[in-house]
VEXTITI-425941 format. One record per atom (N, C-alpha, C): residue in three letters; atom name; z, x, y. Coordinates in steps of 0.2 Angstrom, whole numbers, plus 5000, padded with zeros to 4 digits. Last residue first. Example, Ala and Ser with C-alpha at 12.3 -4.5 7.8 and 13.67 -1.06 7.14 Angstrom:
<site resn="SER" name="N" z="5035" x="5064" y="4989"/>
<site resn="SER" name="CA" z="5036" x="5068" y="4995"/>
<site resn="SER" name="C" z="5039" x="5064" y="5000"/>
<site resn="ALA" name="N" z="5039" x="5066" y="4972"/>
<site resn="ALA" name="CA" z="5039" x="5062" y="4978"/>
<site resn="ALA" name="C" z="5039" x="5066" y="4984"/>
//
This chain:
<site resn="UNK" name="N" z="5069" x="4579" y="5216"/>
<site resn="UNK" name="CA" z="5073" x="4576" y="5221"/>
<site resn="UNK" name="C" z="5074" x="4568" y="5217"/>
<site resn="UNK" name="N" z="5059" x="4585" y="5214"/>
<site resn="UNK" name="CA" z="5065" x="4586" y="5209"/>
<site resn="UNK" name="C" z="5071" x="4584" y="5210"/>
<site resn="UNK" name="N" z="5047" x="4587" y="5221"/>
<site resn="UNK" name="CA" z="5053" x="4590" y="5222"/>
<site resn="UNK" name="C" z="5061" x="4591" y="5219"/>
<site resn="UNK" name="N" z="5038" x="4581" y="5213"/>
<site resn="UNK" name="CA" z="5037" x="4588" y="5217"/>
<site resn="UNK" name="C" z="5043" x="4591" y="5218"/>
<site resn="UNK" name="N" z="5045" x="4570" y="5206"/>
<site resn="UNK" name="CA" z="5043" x="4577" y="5203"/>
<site resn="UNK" name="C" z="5041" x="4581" y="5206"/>
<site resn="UNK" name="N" z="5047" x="4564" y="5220"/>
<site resn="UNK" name="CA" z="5053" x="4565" y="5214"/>
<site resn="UNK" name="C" z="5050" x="4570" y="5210"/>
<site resn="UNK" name="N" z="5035" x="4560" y="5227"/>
<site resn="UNK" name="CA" z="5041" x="4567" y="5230"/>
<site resn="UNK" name="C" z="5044" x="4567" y="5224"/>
<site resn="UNK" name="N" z="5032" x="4547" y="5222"/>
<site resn="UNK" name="CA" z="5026" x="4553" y="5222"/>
<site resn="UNK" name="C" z="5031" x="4558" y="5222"/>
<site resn="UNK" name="N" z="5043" x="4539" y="5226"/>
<site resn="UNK" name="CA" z="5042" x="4541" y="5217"/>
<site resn="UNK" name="C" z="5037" x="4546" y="5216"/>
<site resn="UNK" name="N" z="5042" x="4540" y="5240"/>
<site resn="UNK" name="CA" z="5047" x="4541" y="5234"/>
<site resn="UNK" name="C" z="5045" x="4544" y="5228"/>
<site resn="UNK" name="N" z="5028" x="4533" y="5240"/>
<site resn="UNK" name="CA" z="5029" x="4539" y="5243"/>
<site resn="UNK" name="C" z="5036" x="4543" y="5240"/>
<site resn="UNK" name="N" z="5031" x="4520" y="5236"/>
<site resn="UNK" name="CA" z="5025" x="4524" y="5231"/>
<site resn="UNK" name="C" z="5025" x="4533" y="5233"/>
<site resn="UNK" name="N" z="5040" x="4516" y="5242"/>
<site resn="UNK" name="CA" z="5044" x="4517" y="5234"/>
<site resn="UNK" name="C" z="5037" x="4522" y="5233"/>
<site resn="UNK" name="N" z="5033" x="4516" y="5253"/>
<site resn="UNK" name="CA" z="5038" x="4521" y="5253"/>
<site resn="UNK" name="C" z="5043" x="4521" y="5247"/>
<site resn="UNK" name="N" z="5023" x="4504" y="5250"/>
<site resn="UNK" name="CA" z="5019" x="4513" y="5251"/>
<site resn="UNK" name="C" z="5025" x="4516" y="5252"/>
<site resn="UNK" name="N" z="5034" x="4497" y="5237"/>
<site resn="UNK" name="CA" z="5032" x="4497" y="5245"/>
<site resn="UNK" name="C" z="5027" x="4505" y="5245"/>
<site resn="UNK" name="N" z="5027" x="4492" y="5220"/>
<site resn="UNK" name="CA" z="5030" x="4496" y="5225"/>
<site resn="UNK" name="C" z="5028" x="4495" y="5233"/>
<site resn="UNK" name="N" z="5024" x="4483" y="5211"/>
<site resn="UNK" name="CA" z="5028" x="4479" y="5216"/>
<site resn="UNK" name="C" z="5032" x="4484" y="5222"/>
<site resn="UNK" name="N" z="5017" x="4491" y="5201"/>
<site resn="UNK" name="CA" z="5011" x="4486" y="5209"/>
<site resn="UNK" name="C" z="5016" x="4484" y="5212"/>
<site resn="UNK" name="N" z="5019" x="4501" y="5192"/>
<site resn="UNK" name="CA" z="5023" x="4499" y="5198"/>
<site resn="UNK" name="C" z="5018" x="4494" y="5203"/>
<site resn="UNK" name="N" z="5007" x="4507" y="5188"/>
<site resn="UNK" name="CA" z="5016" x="4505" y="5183"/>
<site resn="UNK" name="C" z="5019" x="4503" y="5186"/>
<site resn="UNK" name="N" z="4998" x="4510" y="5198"/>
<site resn="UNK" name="CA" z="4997" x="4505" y="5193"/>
<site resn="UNK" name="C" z="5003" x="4505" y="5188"/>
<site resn="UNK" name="N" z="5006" x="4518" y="5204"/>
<site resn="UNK" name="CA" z="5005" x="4509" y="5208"/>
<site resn="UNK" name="C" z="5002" x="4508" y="5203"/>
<site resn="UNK" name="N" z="5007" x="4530" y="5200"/>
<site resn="UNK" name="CA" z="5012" x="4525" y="5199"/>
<site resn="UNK" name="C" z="5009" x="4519" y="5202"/>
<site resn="UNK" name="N" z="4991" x="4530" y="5196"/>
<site resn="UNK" name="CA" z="4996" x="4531" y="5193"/>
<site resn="UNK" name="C" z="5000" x="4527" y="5193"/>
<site resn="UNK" name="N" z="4988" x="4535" y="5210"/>
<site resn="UNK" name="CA" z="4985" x="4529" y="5209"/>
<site resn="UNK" name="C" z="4989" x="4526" y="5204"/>
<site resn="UNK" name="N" z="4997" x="4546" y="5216"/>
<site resn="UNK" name="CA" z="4999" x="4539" y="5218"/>
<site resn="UNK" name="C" z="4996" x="4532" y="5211"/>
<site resn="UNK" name="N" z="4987" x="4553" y="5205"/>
<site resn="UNK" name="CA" z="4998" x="4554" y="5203"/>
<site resn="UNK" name="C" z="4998" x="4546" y="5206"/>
<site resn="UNK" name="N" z="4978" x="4553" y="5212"/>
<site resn="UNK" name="CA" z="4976" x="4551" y="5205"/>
<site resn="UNK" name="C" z="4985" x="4548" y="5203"/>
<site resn="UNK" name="N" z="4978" x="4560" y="5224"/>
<site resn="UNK" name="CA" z="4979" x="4554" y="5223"/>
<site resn="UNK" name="C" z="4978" x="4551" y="5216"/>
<site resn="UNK" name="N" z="4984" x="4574" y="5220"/>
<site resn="UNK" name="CA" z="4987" x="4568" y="5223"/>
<site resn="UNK" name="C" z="4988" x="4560" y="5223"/>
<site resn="UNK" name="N" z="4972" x="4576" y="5216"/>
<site resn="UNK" name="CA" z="4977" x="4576" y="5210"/>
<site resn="UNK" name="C" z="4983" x="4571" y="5213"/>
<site resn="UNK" name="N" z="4963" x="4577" y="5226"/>
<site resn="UNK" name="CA" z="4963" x="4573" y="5221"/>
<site resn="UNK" name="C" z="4969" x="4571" y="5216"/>
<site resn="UNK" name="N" z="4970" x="4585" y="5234"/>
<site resn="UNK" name="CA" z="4969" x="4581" y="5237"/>
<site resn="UNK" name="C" z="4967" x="4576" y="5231"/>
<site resn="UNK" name="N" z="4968" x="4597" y="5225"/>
<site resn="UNK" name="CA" z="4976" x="4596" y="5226"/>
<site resn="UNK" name="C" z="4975" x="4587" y="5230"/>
<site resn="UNK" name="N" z="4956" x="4599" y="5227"/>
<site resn="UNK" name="CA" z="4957" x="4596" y="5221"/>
<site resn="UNK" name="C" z="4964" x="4596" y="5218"/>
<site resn="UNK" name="N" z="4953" x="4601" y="5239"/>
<site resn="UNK" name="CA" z="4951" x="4595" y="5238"/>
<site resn="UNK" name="C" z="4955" x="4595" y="5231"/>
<site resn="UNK" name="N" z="4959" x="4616" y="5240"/>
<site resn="UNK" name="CA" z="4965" x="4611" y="5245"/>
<site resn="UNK" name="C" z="4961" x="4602" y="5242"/>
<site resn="UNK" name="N" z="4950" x="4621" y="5232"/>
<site resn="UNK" name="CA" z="4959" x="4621" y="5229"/>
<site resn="UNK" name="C" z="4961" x="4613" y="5234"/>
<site resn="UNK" name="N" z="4939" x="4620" y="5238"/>
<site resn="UNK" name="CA" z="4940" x="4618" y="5231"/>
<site resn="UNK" name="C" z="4947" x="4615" y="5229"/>
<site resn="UNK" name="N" z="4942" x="4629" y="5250"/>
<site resn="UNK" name="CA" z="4943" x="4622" y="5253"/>
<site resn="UNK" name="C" z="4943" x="4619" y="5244"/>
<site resn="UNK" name="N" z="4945" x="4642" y="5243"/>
<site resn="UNK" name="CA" z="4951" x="4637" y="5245"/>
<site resn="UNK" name="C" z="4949" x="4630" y="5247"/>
<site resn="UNK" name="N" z="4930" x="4642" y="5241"/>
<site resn="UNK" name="CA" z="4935" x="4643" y="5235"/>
<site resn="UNK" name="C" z="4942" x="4640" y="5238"/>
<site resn="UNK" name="N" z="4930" x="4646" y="5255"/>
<site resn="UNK" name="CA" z="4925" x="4641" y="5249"/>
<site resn="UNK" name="C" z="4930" x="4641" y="5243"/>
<site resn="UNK" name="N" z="4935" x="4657" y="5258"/>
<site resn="UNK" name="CA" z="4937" x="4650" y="5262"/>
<site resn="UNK" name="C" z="4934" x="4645" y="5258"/>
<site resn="UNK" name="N" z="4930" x="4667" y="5249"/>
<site resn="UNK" name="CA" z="4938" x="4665" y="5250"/>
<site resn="UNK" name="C" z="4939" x="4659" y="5253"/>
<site resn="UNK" name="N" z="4914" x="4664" y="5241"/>
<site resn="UNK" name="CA" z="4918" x="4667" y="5248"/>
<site resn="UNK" name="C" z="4923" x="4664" y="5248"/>
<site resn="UNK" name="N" z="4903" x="4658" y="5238"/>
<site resn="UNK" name="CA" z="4909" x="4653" y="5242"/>
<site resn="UNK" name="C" z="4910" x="4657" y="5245"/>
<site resn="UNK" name="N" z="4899" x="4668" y="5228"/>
<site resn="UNK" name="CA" z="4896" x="4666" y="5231"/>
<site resn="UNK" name="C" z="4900" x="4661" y="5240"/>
<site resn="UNK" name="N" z="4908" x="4665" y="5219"/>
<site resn="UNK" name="CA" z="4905" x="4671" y="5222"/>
<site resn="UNK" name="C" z="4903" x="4671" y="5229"/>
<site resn="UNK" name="N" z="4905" x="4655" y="5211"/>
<site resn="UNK" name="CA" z="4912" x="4655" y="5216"/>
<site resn="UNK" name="C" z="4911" x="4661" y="5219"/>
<site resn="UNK" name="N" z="4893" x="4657" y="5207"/>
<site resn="UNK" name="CA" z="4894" x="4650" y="5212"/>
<site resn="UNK" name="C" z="4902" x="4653" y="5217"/>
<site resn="UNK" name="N" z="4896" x="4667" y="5196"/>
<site resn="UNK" name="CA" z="4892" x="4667" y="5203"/>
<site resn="UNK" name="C" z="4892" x="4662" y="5209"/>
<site resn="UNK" name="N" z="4905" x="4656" y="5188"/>
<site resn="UNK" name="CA" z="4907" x="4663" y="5192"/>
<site resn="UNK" name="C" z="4904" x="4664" y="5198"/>
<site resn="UNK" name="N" z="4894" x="4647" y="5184"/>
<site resn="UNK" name="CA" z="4899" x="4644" y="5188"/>
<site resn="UNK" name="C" z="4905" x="4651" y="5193"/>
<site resn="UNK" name="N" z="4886" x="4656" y="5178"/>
<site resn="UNK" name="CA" z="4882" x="4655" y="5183"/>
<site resn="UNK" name="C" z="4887" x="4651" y="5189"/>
<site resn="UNK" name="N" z="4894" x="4661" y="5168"/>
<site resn="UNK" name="CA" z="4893" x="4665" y="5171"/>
<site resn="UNK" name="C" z="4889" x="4663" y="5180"/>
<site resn="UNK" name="N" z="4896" x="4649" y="5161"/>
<site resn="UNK" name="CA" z="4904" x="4652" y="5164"/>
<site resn="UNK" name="C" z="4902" x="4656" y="5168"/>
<site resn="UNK" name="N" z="4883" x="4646" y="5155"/>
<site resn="UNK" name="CA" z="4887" x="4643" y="5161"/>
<site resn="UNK" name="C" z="4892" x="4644" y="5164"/>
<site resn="UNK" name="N" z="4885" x="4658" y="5147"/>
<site resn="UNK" name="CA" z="4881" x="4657" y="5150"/>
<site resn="UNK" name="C" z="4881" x="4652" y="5156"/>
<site resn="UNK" name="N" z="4894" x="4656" y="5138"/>
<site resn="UNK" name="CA" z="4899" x="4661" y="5144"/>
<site resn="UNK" name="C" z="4893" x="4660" y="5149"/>
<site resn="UNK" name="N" z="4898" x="4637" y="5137"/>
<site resn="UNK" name="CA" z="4895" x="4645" y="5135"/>
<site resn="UNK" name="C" z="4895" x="4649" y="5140"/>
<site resn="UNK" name="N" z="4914" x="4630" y="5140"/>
<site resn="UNK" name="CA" z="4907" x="4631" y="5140"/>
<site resn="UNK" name="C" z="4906" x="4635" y="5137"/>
<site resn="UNK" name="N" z="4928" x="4628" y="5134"/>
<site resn="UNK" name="CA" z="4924" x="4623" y="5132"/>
<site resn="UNK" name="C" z="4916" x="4624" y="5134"/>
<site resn="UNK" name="N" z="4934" x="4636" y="5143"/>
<site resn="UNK" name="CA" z="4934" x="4636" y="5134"/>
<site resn="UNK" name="C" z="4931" x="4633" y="5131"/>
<site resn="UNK" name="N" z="4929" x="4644" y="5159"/>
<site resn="UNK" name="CA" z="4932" x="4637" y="5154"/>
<site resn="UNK" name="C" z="4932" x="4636" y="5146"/>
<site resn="UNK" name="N" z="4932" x="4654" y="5162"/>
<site resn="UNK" name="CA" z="4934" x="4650" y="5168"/>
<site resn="UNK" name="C" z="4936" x="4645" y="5161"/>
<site resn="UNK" name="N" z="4936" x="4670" y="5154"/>
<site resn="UNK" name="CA" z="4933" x="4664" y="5152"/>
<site resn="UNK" name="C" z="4937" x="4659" y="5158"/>
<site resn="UNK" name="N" z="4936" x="4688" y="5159"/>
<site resn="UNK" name="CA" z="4940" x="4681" y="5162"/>
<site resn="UNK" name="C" z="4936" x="4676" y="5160"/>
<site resn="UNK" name="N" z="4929" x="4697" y="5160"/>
<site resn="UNK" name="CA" z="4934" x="4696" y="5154"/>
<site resn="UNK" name="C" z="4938" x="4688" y="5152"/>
<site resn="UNK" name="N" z="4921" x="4700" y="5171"/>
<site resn="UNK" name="CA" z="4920" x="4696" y="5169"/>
<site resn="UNK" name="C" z="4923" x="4692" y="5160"/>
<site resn="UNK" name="N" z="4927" x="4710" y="5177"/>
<site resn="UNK" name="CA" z="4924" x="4712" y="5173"/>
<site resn="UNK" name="C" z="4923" x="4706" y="5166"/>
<site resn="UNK" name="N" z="4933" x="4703" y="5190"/>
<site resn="UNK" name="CA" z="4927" x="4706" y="5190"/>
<site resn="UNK" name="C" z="4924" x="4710" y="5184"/>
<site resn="UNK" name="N" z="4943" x="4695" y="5186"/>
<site resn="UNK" name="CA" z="4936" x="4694" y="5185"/>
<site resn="UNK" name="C" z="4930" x="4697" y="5188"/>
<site resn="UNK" name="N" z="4952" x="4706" y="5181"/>
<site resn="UNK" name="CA" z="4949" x="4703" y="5175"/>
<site resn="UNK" name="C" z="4943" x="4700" y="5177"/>
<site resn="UNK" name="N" z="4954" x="4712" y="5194"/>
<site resn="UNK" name="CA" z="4949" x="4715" y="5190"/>
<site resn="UNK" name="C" z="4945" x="4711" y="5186"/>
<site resn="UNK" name="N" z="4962" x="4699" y="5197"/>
<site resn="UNK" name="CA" z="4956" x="4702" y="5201"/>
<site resn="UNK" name="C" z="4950" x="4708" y="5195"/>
<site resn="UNK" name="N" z="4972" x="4702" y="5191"/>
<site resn="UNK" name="CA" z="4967" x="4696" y="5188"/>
<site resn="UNK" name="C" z="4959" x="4697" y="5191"/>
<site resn="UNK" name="N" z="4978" x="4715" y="5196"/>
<site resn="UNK" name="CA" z="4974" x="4715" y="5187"/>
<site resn="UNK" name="C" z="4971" x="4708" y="5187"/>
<site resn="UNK" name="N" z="4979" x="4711" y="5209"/>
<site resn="UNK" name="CA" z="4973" x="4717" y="5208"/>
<site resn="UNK" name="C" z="4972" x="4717" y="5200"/>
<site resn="UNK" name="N" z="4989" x="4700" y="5207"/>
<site resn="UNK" name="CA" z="4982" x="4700" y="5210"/>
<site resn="UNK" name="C" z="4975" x="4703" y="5208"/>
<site resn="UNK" name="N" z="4998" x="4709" y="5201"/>
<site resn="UNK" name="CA" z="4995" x="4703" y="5198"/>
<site resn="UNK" name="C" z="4989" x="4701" y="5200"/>
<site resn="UNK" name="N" z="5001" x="4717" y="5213"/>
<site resn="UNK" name="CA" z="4998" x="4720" y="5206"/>
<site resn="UNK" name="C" z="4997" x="4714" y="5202"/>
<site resn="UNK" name="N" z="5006" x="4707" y="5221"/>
<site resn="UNK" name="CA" z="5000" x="4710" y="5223"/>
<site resn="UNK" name="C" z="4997" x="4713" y="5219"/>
<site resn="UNK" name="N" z="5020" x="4703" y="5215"/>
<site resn="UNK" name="CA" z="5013" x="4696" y="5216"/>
<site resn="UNK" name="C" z="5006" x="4700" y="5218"/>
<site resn="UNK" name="N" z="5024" x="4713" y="5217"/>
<site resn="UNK" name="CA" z="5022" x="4712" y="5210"/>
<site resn="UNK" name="C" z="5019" x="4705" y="5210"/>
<site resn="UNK" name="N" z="5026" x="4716" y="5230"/>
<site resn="UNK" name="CA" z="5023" x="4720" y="5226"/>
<site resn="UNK" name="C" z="5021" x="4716" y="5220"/>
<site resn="UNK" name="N" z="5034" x="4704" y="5234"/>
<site resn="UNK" name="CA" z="5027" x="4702" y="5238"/>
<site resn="UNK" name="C" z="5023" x="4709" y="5233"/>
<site resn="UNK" name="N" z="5044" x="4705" y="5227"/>
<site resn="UNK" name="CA" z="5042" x="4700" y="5223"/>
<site resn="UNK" name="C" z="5033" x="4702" y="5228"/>
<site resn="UNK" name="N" z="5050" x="4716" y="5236"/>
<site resn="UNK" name="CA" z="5049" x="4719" y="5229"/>
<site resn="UNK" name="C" z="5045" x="4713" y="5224"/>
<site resn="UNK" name="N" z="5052" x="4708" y="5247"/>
<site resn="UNK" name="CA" z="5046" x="4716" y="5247"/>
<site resn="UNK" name="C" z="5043" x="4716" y="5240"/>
<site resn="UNK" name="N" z="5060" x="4700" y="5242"/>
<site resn="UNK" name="CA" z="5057" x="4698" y="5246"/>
<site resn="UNK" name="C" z="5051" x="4702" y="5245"/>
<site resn="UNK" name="N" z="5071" x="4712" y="5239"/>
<site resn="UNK" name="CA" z="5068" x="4707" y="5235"/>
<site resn="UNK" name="C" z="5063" x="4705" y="5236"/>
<site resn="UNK" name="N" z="5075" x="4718" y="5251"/>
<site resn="UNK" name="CA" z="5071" x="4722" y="5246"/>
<site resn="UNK" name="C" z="5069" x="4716" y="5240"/>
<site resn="UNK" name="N" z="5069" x="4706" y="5266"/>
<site resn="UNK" name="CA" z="5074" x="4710" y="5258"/>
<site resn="UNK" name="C" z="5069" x="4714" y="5256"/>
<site resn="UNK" name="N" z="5061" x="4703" y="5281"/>
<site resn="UNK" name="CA" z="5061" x="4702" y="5272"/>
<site resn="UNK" name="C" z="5066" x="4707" y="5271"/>
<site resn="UNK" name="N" z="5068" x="4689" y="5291"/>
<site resn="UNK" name="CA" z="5067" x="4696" y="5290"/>
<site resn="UNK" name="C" z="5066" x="4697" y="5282"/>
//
């Protein structure tokens, strides 16, 4: 069941929403600091374009790359690890465990 804390974090995660939300739709919002806003605008459009579920599956591949770039990482400072030293040492910074 939710708290008044629970409520009170779910309101202020949602007013964050609605100001970043504006930000990009008033295009205030640089995506990257290294393009011209002329590409920042056509890569905007793109994500526009995707629609929520496009823009997510982006997130879930480039969560899906990061991961494996972290594994590839440790297996290369560690070749002598088991795929469960490699699955350990991946979970220690996620979880701090």
């Amino acid at each position: 069941m939710l708290d008044a804390v629970d409520l009170a974090r779910g309101a202020q995660a949602a007013a964050l929403w609605r100001r970043d939300s504006q930000r990009w739709q008033n295009d205030a919002m640089v995506l990257s600091p290294d393009t011209t806003p002329d590409a920042d605008e056509v890569q905007l459009e793109a994500y526009r374009r995707m629609g929520g579920p496009g823009r997510a599956a982006i997130m879930f591949r480039l969560n899906e790359l990061s991961r494996q770039a972290t594994i590839a990482g440790i297996r290369s400072r560690h070749s002598d690890y088991t795929d469960e030293e490699l699955r350990l040492a991946f979970g220690t910074p996620c979880t701090g465990r």
